[in-house]
N, C-alpha and C positions, 0 to 999 in steps of 0.2 A: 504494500500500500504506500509509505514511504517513498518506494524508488517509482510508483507511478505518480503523486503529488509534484515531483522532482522534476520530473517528465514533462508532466502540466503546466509548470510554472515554467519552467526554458520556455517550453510552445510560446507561451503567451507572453511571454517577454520578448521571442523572436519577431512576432509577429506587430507586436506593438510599436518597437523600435523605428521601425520607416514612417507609422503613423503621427510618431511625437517628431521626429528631426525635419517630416513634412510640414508642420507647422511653422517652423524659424521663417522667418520673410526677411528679404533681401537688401539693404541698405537702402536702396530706391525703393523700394514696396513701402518699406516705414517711411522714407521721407513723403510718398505719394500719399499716405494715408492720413500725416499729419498735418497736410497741404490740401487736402480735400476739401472741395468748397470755396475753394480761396484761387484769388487769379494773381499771376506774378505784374510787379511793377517796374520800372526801369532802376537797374542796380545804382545803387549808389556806392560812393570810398569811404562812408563814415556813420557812425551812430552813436549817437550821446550815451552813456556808460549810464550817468543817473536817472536815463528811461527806462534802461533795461532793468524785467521785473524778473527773471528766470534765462537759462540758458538750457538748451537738450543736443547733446553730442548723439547723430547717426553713425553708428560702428563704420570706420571706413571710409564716411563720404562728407561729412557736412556735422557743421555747427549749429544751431537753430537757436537765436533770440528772439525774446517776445518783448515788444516793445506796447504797452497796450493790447490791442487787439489785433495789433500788426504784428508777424513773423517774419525776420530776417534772416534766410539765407544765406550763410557762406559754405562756399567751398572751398577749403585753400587751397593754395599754388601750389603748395607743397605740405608733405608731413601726413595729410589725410588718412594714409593706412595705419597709421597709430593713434586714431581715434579710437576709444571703446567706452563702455560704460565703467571701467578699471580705470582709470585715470582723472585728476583735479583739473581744471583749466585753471593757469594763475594769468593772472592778463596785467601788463608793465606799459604804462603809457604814459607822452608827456602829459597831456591833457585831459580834456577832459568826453572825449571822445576815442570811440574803437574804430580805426581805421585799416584800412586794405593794405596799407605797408607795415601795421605790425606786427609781431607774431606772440603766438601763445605756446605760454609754456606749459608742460605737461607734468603732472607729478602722480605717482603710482598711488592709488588709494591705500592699500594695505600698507605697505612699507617705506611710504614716505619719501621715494629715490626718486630724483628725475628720471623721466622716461622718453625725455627729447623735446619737439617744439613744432607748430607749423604756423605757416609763412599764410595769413588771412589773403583771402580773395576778394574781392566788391559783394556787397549785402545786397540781397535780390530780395525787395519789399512782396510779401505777399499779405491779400487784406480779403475779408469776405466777401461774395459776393451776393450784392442785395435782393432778396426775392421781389419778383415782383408779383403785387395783389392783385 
């Protein structure tokens, strides 16, 4: 009985495994999703730091600031594939403004080490789009 429960339990864990790693969605799939509804606006090089209310890193691809009810977009130039939900953004600016030539630095959540830097891209405004009645 034992070595059949045993049996049972592999099955179903074989079988399940494609169904849970099917789930994960693709760095553009999250970004699509969190952009839904919303139409992009002409990029801009800069955003006031004391608008922003929250920041969301897409594994891989992009930055996301919420500025109001407005979400900023960036992509960086560089560094992007060392985006994850594991990592701080620390952000070093003269002013008082995030701009497209500065970069963010990366710090490992667990252990506290840097973990490198990317090089910000132009902020691609996206804002709702208004039903109409």
């Amino acid at each position: 009985m034992r070595k059949f429960l045993t049996i049972l339990f592999l099955g179903a864990a074989t079988i399940a495994a494609p169904a849970i790693a099917g789930e994960r969605q693709t760095p553009e799939a999250k970004l699509q999703k969190l952009l839904d509804g919303r139409v992009a606006g002409k990029p801009v090089d800069c955003i006031s730091l004391s608008s922003v209310s929250s920041s969301q890193i897409i594994d891989g691809k992009a930055i996301v600031y919420r500025v109001g009810g407005r979400l900023y977009v960036n992509e960086p130039r560089s560094g992007a594939n060392q985006l994850n939900d594991d990592v701080i953004l620390v952000t070093r600016t003269s002013g008082s403004q995030l701009c497209s030539i500065d970069t963010v630095h990366l710090i490992d959540s667990t252990s506290r080490f840097p973990r490198g830097f990317v090089q910000l891209g132009k902020f691609v405004p996206y804002t709702r789009v208004k039903q109409a009645n």
